[in-house]
N, C-alpha and C positions, 0 to 999 in steps of 0.2 A: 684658464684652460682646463677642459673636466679629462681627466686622466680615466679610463673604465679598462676593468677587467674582467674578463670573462671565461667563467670554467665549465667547460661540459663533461661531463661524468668523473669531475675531478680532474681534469686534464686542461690548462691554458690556451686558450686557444689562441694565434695569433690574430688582429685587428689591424683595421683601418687607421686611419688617423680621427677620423669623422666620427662625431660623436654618436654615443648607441641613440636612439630617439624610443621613450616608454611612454605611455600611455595607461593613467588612472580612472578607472570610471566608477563613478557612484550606480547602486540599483536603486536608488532613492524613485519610486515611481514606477518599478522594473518587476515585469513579474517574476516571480520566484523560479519559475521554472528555467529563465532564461537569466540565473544569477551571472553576472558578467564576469570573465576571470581581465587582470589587468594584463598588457599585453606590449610586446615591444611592435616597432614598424620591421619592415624587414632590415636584419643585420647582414651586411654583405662582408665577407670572411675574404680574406688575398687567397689564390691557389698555392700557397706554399707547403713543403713537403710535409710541414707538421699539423696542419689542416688536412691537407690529402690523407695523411695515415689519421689524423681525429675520425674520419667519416666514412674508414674503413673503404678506401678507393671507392666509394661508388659513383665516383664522378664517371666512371669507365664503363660502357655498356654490356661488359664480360664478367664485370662481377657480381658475385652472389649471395653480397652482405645484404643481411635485415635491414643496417642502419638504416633507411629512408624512410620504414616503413613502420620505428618502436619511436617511443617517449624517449626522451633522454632528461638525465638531471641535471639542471644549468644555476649556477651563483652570478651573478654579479655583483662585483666591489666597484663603486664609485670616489673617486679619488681618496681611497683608500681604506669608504666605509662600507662594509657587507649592505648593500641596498637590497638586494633580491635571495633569498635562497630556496630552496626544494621549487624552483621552475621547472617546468617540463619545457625543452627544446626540443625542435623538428626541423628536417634537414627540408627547404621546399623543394629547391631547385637551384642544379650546376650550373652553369655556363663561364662567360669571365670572372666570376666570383661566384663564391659559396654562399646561397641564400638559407640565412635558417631565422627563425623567429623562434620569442618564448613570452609563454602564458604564465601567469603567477598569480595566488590570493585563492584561485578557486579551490571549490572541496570536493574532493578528488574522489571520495564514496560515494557521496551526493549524486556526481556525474551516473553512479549507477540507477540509482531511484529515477533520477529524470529519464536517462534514454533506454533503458530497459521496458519501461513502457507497463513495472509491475503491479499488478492489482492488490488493494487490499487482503481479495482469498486468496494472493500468491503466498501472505507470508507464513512460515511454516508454522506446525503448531503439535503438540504431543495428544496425549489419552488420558488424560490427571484432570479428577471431576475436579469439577470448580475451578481450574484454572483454563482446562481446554473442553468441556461441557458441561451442563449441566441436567438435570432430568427436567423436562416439562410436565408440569403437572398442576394439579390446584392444590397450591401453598394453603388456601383457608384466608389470608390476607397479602395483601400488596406489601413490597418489600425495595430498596435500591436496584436491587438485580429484578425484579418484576413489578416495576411500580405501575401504578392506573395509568391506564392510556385506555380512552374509546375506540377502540379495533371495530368497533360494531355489531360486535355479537351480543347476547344478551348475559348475563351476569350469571345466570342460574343454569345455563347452557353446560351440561358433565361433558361434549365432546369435545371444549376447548379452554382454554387459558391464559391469560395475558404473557406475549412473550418478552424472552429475555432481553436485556439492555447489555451493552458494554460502553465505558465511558470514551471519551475522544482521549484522555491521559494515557488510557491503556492501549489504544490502539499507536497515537503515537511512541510510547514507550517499545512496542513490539517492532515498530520499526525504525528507529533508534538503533535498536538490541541488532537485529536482523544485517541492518546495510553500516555499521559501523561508524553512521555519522548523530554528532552529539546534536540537539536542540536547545537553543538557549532564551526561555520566554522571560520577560520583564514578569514582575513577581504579581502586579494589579492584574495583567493581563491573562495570568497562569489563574488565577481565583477565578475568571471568568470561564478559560479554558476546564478546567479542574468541576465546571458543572456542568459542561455539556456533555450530552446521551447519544447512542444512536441506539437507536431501536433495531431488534434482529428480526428484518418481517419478510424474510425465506424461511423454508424449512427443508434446508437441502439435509443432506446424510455425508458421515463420512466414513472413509474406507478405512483409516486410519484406527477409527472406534472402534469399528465392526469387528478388524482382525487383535485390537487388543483384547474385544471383552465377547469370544464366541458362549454362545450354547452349548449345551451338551445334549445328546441324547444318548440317556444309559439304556444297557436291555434290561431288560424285566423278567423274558420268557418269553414263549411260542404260542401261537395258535395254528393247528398244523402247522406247514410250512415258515407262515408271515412272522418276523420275528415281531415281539412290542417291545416299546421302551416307554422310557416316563422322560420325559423333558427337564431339564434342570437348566435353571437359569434365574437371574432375579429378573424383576418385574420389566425392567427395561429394556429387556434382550431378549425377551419371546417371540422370537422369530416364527416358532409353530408351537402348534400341543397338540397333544394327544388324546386328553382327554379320558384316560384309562384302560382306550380301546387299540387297536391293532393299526389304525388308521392314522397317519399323520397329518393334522391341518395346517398349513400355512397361514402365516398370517396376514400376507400379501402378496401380488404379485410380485415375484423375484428370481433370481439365480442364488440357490445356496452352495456352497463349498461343501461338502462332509469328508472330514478326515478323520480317520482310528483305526480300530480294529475291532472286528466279530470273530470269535472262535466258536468253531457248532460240532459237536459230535456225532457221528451215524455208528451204527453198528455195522462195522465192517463186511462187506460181500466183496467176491472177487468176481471182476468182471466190468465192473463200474471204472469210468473214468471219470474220478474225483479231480483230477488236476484240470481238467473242462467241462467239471459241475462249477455252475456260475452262481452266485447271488446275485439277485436280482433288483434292481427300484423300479418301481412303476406307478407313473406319473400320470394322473387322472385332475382335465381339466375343468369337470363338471362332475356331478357324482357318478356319472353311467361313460360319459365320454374317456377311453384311454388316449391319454398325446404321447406316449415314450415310453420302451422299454430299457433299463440300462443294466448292462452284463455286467459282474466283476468277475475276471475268472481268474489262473491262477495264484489262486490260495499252495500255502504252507502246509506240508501233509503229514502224521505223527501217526504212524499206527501203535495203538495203546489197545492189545486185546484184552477184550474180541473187539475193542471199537478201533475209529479211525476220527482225530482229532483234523480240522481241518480251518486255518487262520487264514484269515480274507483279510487284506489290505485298502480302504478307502481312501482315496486322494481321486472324487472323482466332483464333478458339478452335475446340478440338476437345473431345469427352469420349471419351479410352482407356480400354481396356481388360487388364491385366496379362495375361488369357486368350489376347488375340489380337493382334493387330498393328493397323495403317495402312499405307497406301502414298501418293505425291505423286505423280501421273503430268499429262503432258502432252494437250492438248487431246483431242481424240476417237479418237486413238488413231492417227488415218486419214491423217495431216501425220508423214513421217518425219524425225525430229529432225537437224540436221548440227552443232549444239554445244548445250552448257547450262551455266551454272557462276552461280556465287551460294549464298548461305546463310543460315540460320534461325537466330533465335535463340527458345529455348525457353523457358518460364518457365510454372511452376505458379502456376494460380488456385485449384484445387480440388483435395482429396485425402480418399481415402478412408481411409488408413491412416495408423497412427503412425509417425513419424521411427522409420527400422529401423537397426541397425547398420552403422558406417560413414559416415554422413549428418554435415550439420551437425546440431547440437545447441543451439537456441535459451536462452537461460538465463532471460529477465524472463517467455516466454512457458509457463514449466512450474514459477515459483513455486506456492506453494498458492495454492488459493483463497478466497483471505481477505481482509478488508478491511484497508487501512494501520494505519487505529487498533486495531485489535483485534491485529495483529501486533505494535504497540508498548506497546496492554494488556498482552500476552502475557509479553512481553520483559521488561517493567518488573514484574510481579508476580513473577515467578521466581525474581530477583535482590530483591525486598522495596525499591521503591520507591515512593513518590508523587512526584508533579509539583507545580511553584511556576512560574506565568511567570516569566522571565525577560527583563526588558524587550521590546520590541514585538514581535517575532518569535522570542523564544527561551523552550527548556524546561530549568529545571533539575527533573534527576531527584535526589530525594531521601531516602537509607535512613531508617526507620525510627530505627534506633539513633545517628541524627543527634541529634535530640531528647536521646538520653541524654548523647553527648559534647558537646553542645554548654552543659551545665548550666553549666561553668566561663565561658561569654559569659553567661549570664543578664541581663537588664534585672531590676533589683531596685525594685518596683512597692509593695514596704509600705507607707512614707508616704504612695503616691497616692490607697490606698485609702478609699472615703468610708463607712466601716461603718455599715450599719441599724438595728443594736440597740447596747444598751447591753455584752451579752456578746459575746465574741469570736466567734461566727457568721459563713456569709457571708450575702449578702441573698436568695440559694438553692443548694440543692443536692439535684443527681438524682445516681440511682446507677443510669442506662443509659444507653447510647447507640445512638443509630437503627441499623438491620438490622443487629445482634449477637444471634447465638443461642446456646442451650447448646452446638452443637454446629457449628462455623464451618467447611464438607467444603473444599477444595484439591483439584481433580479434572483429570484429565487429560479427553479427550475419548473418549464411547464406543468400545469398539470389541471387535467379540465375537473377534476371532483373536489379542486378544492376551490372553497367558497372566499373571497376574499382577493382583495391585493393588499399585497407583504411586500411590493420591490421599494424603493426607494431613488432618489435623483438629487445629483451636485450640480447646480446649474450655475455656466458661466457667463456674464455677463460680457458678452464681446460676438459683436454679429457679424465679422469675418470670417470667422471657424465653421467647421459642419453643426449643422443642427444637431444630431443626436447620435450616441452611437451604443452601446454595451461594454459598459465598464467593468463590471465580473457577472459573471452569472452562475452561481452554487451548481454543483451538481448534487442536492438535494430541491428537494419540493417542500415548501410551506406548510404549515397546518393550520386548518380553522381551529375555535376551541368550543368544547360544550362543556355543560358541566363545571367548568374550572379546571381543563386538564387537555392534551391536544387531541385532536379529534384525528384518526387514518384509517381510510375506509377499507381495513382489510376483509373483512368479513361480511357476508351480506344473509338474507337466508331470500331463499324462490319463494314461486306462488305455490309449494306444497309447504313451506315452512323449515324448506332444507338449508342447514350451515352450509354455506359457498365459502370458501378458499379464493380470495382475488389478488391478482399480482399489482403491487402497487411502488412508485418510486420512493426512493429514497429520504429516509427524515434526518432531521438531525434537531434536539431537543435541549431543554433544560431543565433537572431533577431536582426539584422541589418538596425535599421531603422524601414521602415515597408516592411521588406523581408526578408523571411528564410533563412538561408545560412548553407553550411556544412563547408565551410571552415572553415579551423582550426581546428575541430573535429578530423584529421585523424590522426589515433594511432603515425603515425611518429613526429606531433608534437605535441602531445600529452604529446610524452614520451621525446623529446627535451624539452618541456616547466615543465617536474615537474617531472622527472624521472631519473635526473643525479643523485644524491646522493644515488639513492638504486642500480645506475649502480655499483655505488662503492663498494656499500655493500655487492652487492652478485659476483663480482671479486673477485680474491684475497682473500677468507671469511678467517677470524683466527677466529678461535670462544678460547678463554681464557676461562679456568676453573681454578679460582685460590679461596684458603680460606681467608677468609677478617673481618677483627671482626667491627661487627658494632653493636652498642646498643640498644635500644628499641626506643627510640625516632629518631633516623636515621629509623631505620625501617618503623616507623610511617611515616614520612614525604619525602618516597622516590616519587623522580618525574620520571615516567618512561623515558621523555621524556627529559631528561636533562643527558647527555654523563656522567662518571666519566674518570677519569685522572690518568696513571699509570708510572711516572717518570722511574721505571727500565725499562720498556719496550719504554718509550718514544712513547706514543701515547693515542689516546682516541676511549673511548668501549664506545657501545650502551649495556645496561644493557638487558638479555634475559631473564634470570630469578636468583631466591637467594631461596637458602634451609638454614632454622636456623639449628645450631646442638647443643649443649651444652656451656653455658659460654660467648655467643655474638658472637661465628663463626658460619659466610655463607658459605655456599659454594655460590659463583657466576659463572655466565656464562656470558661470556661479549661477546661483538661479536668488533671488531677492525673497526674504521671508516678509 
């Protein structure tokens, strides 16, 4: 008789007689995103008073307990051995009994990657060159971080230069860091991972940069009224110049910030109202066309005879124009100046253009645009793995052809078996397994410029099943190669022989030195290099349903990923899933390697 006991938030709960019923399931086959947690059937509780107060009455439609509606933490002991701990239980539904269920194995951070639904540029990132950008520029030679890739421009072109890379490690690593959950890759498989690139082929901006690393405009002096300054900044952050003259040129269409302070001197008259004499910006979107006049008025007033000091406060925005200039001049023009000194600091809100050569070069905000999970779908089917939690926050990733080496650890489960018939049968057996088709495609992601097919095919033989269906599909696109390096038509030039800028999907690469390469990516050897042992598996499928008594501590210390062994049959199962039933019998589902 199986004796179970069960505790929710540390508190006994009382029980049936009727055994709990759990539920083990392998993700053997299972996409990642949808990692399975193991799970009980519904547990029906007696209404007695120590259950009533466990769930915080809300059997009652007057109260105004949470319980119904949080996680709760659930143990189970199985006659006598801790089987389950850190389960989340949930209260489903009152009526003659308390129905609650619990989930157990899952990773519990993970849950956030998957259903948050966060992108790549969601994850956060600081202003530290070389860890959160870099400057674009021409290196002089190809490098890991800017290695050869054909973008399509020509070599000799000063407006552009091979952009930057970041590896798939780093990127997984930042999201590791970020959602608190560990990755655990097989170490052949990490060498593989450990070369692949993604090329950064946006050129967004970020705001982030902009307000750690502003410009300055200091003053200089006056010309009449219009104050000058000189721009100070390094090469990467010239937002505008000046050029030596009075005039400020933008260096693109934008919205700037300027904040500081101007102090300007008049020689004192009375009669004037300095405290609604304004400084002025004015914003000229062409050379002749004015767009905006912008007022700063009260200023700070000191009279210092005979003069009168007067400090202007900026904290205001502009929107420039690359076409035309701005100018900063002093009140109505009519007060002639006897000093000015002070200075601006500059900082983009708004841009209309892409990060151009020369600039910083953000790295987290010109990933693809992709979601975490589907980048680590990605990742993980290329190299042929499945996931297994790995206690509460961890994933180990799992090759296929684990299953095969790992026959020599086999559990040898023959004597457990409780046979149905009187012949050596099991109690069932199919010969399919769910979404297998004759024809299993491996595809990269559309894309009409590129020259070539890169997908690949597991074909089964078995002409009951659907013809064909979409087994993963990258959300990355292929590359052709030239040259000896991958080919991405980012760049093109017109019929004047002008550099174009073209938006293009997503790559994903391998660093070969200092050069991108696609070779070896192509699903055909892809699926040669890591994808024999699930050819096996979905040939030929026996999926075995047989009963098998295994105790509480088997239970406990099942390894999903380690075969069991069935001498009447004469071969070895990958374990799919185990339903307990009364007295130490499973039912199992094995699947035949």
């Amino acid at each position: 008789m199986t004796r179970d006991e069960l505790y929710i938030n540390n508190t006994k709960a009382d029980l049936n007689k009727t055994d709990i019923t759990l539920s083990y399931k392998s993700n053997l086959l299972t996409d990642i995103s949808k990692i399975i947690s193991n799970r009980s059937y519904t547990i029906r509780l007696p209404k007695t008073a120590k259950n009533l107060a466990l769930i915080e009455c809300s059997h009652l439609p007057s109260s105004i307990s949470r319980y119904p509606y949080l996680k709760h933490k659930g143990t189970l002991l199985r006659n006598g051995v801790k089987m389950i701990k850190n389960a989340n239980v949930v209260l489903l539904e009152t009526g003659e009994t308390i129905e609650v269920a619990l989930t157990w194995g899952n990773v519990t951070n993970f849950a956030g990657v998957v259903n948050d639904g966060k992108k790549l540029t969601d994850i956060t990132h600081g202003t530290v060159e070389g860890v959160d950008w870099v400057v674009w520029s021409n290196k002089g030679s190809n490098s890991a971080q800017f290695p050869l890739i054909d973008y399509g421009f020509n070599s000799d072109d000063p407006n552009v230069w091979y952009h930057p890379v970041v590896t798939v490690k780093w990127i997984l690593d930042k999201i590791q860091e970020q959602s608190g959950v560990t990755f655990n890759f097989p170490s052949d498989k990490l060498t593989v991972i450990n070369k692949m690139i993604i090329p950064l082929l946006t050129r967004n901006d970020s705001q982030e940069i902009y307000d750690a690393y502003p410009m300055t405009l200091k003053v200089t002096g006056y010309d009449s009224s219009i104050i000058k300054f000189e721009a100070v900044g390094d090469s990467t952050q010239q937002y505008v110049s000046t050029n030596g003259s009075r005039d400020i040129y933008p260096k693109f269409d934008s919205t700037l910030k300027l904040k500081g302070t101007i102090e300007v001197s008049y020689t004192y008259s009375q009669g004037i109202d300095y405290l609604n004499t304004p400084f002025q910006i004015t914003v000229y979107s062409t050379p002749t066309k004015q767009e905006e006049i912008i007022n700063i008025y009260k200023p700070a007033a000191y009279i210092e005879p005979p003069y009168i000091r007067l400090v202007y406060s900026f904290d205001t925005s502009a929107t420039v124009y690359k076409d035309g200039y701005f100018i900063i001049s002093s009140g109505n023009g009519k007060q002639p100046i006897n000093s000015v000194s002070g200075s601006l600091s500059v900082t983009i809100t708004e841009r209309e253009e892409d990060v151009l050569l020369g600039e910083k070069f953000p790295l987290v905000p010109n990933l693809p645009d992709i979601k975490q999970i589907d980048f680590i779908k990605a990742v993980a089917s290329m190299v042929g793995l499945f996931a297994l939690p790995d206690g509460e926050n961890g994933i180990k990733f799992i090759p296929f052809d684990n299953l095969s080496a790992n026959k020599s650890k086999a559990v040898d489960w023959t004597n457990r078996v409780i046979m149905a018939y009187n012949s050596v049968t099991p109690r069932n057996l199919q010969y399919t397994l769910d979404n297998i088709a004759q024809n299993n495609w491996f595809r990269y992601k559309e894309d009409d410029n590129v020259m070539g097919n890169y997908d690949g095919n597991i074909q089964v033989d078995d002409a009951t099943i659907e013809y064909e269906r979409d087994a993963i599909t990258l959300p990355f696109s292929a590359c052709s190669t030239k040259g000896g390096v991958a080919y991405i038509p980012l760049y093109s030039y017109n019929e004047e022989g002008e550099l174009e800028y073209n938006k293009t999907n997503p790559r994903i690469l391998l660093l070969d030195g200092t050069k991108g390469i696609f070779k070896g990516l192509e699903w055909t050897t892809l699926i040669a290099n890591n994808y024999q042992t699930y050819k096996g598996l979905i040939n030929n499928a026996k999926v075995v349903t047989e009963y098998i008594r295994l105790n509480s501590i088997e239970l406990r210390d099942l390894e999903m990923d380690i075969p069991v062994y069935l001498a009447q049959y004469g071969c070895y199962l990958a374990i799919i899933e185990i339903t307990t039933k009364e007295n130490d019998i499973c039912e199992c589902k094995l699947l035949k390697l």
